[in-house]
RODREN-692214 format. One line per 5 residues: number of its first residue (from 1); their letters; for each residue y, x, z of N, C-alpha, C. Coordinates in steps of 0.02 Angstrom, whole numbers, plus 50000, padded with zeros to 5 digits. Atoms other than C-alpha are relative to their C-alpha. Layout:
N
NUM> A> Y X Z Y X Z Y X Z ~ ...
REM end
This chain:
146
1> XXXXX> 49969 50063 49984 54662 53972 50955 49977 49977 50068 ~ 50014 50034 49935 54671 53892 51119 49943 49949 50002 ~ 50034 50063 50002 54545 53771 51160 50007 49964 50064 ~ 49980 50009 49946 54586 53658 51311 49953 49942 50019 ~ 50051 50042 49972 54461 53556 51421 50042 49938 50034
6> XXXXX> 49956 50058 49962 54568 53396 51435 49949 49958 50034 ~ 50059 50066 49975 54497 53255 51529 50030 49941 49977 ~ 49993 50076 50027 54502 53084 51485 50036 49951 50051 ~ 49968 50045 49933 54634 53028 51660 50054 49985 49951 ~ 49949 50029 50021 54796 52928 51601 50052 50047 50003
11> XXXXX> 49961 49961 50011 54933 53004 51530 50061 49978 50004 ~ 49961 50000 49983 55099 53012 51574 50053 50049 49941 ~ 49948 49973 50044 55253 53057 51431 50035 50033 50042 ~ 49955 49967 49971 55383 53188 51501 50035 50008 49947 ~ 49935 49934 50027 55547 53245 51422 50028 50048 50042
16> XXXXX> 49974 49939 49975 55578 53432 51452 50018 50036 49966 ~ 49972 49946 50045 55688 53555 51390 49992 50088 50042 ~ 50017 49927 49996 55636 53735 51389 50023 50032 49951 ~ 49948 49967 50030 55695 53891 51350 49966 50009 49908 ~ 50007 49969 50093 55699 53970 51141 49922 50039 50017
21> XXXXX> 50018 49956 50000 55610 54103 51203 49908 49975 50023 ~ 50057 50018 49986 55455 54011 51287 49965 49942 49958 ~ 50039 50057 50045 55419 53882 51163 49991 50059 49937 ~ 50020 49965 50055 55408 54034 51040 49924 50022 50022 ~ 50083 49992 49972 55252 54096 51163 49951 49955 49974
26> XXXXX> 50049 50064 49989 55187 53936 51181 49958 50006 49924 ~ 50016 50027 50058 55179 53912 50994 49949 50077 49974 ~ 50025 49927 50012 55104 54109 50976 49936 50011 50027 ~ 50076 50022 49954 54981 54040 51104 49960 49992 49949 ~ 50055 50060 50040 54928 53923 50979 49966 49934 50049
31> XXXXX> 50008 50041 49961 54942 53816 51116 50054 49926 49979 ~ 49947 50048 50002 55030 53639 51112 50045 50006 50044 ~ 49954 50013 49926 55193 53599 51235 49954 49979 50055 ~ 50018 50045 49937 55096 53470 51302 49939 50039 50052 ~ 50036 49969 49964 54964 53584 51341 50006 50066 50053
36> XXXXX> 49972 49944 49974 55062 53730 51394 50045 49960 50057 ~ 49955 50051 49948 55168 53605 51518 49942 49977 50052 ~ 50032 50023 49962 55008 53528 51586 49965 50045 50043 ~ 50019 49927 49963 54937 53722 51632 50050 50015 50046 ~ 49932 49986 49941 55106 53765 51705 50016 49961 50044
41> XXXXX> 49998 50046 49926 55118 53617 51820 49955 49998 50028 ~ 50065 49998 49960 54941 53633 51871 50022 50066 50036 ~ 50001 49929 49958 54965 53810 51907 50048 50015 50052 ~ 49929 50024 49940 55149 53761 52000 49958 49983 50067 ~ 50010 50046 49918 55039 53647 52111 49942 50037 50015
46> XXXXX> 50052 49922 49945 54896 53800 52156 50030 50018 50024 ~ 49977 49932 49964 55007 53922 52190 50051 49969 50040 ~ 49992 50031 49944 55104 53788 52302 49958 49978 50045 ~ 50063 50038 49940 54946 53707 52390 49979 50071 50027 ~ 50031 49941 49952 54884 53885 52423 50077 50054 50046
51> XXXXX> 49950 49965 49953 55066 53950 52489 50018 49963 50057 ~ 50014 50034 49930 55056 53802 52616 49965 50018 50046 ~ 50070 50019 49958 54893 53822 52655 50007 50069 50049 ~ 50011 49942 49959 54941 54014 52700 50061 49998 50040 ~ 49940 50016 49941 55105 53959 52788 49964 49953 50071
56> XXXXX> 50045 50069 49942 54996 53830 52893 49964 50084 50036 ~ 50049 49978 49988 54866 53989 52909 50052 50067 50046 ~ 49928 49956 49968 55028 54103 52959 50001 49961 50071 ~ 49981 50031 49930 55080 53970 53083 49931 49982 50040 ~ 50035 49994 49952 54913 53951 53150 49997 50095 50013
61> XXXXX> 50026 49960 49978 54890 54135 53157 50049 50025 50050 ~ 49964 49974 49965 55062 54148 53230 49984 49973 50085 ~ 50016 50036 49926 55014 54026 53368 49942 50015 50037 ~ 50086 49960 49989 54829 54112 53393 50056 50060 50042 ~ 49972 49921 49976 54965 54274 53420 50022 49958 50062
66> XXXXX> 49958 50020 49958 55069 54172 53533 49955 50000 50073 ~ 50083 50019 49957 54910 54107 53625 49985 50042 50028 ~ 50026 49971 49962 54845 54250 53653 50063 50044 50038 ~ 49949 49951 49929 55012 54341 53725 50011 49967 50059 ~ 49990 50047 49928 55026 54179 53847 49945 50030 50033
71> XXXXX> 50077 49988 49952 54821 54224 53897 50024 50073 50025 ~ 49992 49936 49933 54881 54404 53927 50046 50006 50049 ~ 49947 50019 49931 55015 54353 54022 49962 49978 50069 ~ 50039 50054 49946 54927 54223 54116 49956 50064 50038 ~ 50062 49923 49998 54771 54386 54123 50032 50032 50057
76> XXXXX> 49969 49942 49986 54903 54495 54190 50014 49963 50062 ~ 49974 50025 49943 54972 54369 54321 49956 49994 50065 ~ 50050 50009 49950 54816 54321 54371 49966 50079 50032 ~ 50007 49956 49959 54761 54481 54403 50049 50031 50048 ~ 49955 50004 49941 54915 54517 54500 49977 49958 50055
81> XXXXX> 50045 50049 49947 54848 54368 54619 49953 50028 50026 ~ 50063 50000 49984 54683 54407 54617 50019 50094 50060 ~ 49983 49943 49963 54757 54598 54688 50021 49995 50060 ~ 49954 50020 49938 54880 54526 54822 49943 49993 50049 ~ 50086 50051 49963 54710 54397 54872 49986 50068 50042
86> XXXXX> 50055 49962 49998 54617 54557 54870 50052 50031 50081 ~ 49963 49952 49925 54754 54667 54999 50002 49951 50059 ~ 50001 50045 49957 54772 54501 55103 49934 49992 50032 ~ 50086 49985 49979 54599 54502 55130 49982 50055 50051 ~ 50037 49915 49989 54566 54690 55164 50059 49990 50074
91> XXXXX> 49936 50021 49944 54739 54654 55295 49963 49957 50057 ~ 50036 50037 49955 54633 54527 55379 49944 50017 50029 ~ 50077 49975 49986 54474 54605 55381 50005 50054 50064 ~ 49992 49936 49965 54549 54775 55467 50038 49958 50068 ~ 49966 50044 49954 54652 54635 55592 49941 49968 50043
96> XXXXX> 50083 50014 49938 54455 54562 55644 49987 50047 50057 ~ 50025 49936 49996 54396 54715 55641 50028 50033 50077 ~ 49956 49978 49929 54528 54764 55797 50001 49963 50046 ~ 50016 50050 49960 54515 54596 55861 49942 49984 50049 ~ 50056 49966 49955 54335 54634 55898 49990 50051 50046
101> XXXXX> 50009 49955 49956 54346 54799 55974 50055 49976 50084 ~ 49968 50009 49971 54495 54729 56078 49950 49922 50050 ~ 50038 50035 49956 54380 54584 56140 49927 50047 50041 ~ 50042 49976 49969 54249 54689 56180 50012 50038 50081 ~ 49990 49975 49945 54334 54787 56278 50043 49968 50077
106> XXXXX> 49992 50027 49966 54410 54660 56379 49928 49965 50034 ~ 50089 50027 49957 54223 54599 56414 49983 50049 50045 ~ 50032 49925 49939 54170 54781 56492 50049 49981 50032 ~ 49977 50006 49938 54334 54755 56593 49995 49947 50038 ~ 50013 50065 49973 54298 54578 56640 49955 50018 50059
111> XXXXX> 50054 50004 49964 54137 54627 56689 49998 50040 50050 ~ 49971 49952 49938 54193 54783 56794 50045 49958 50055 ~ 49966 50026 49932 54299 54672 56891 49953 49929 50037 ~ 50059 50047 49945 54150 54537 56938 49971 50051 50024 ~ 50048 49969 49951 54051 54683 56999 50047 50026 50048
116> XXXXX> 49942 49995 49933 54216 54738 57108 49995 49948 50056 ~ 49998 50074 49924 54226 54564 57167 49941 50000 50044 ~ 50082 50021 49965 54055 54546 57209 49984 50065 50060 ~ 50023 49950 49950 54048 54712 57302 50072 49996 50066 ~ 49945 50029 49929 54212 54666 57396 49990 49930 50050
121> XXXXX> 50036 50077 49966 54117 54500 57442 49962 50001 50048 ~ 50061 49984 49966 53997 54602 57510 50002 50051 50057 ~ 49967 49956 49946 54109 54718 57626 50012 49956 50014 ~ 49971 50060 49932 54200 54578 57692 49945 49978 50020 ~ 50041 50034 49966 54042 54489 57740 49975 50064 50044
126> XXXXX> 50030 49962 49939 53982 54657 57839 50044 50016 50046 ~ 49939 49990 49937 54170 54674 57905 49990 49955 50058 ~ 50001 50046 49965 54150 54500 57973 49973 49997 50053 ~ 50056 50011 49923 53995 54520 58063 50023 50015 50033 ~ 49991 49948 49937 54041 54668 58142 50061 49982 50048
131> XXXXX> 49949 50040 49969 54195 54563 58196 50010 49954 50055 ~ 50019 50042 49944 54123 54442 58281 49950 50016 50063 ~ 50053 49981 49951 54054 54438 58442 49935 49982 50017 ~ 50083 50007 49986 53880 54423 58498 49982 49954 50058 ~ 50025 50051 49958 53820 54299 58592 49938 50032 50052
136> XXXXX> 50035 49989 49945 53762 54335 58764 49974 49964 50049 ~ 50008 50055 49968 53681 54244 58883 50037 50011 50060 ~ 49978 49973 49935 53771 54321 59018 50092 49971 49982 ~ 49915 50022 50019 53943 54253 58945 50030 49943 50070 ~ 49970 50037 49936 54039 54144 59099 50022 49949 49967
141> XXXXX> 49973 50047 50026 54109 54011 59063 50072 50003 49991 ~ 49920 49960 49995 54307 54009 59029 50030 49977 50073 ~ 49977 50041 49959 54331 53908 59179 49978 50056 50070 ~ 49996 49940 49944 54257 54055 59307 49998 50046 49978 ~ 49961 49922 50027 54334 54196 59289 49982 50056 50067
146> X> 50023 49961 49920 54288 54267 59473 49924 50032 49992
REM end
């Protein structure tokens, strides 16, 4: 015989009609309706609270999935970026890199053409001398020429 651990909460009358076939159980139970009605609606509202709870646990896990295909997206994009960054970089670096040798070597020619100047500064000043005349004391004046 059944024995059932009621509790002592307020009770509530129902009329329900069920089938031939399950009130023959019930009674084979050795169970009452009322007790066989109050198991079956309990057990209705488990095996609903826990098919929420795994629809909720679905839709979070679907959104965890979702989540993480946005992060590998995002992952994927960003590393795309972070690649470009990276060639833009390496593009600039090898662009210094030429920038330097190309200044340098405008410095050696810079500086090759001050030591030109300076040595052409330094012919004309011996052209010059030799250009001018020398001062004699024997020079006339322009005025006698005789």
């Amino acid at each position: 015989m059944y024995h059932s651990m009621e509790t002592q909460e307020p009770k509530v009358k129902i009329n329900a009609r069920i089938d031939v076939d399950l009130h023959k159980w019930i009674l084979a139970e050795g169970m009452t309706v009322s007790q066989a009605t109050q198991e079956g609606i309990t057990l209705l509202r488990e095996t609903r609270s826990c098919a929420r709870d795994t629809k909720v646990d679905n839709g979070t896990q679907a959104g965890d999935q979702k989540s993480l295909d946005n992060d590998v997206l995002v992952s994927h994009g960003l590393r795309e970026r972070i690649e470009d960054l990276r060639k833009q970089i390496d593009l600039m670096s090898d662009q210094l890199g030429r920038k330097d040798e190309q200044i340098t070597q405008l410095n050696e020619v810079t500086q090759k053409q001050a030591v030109h100047i300076q040595s052409l500064i330094q012919e004309n000043s011996k052209l010059n001398m030799k250009l001018l005349p020398e001062k004699t004391e024997n020079n006339k004046r322009w005025w006698k020429f005789w």
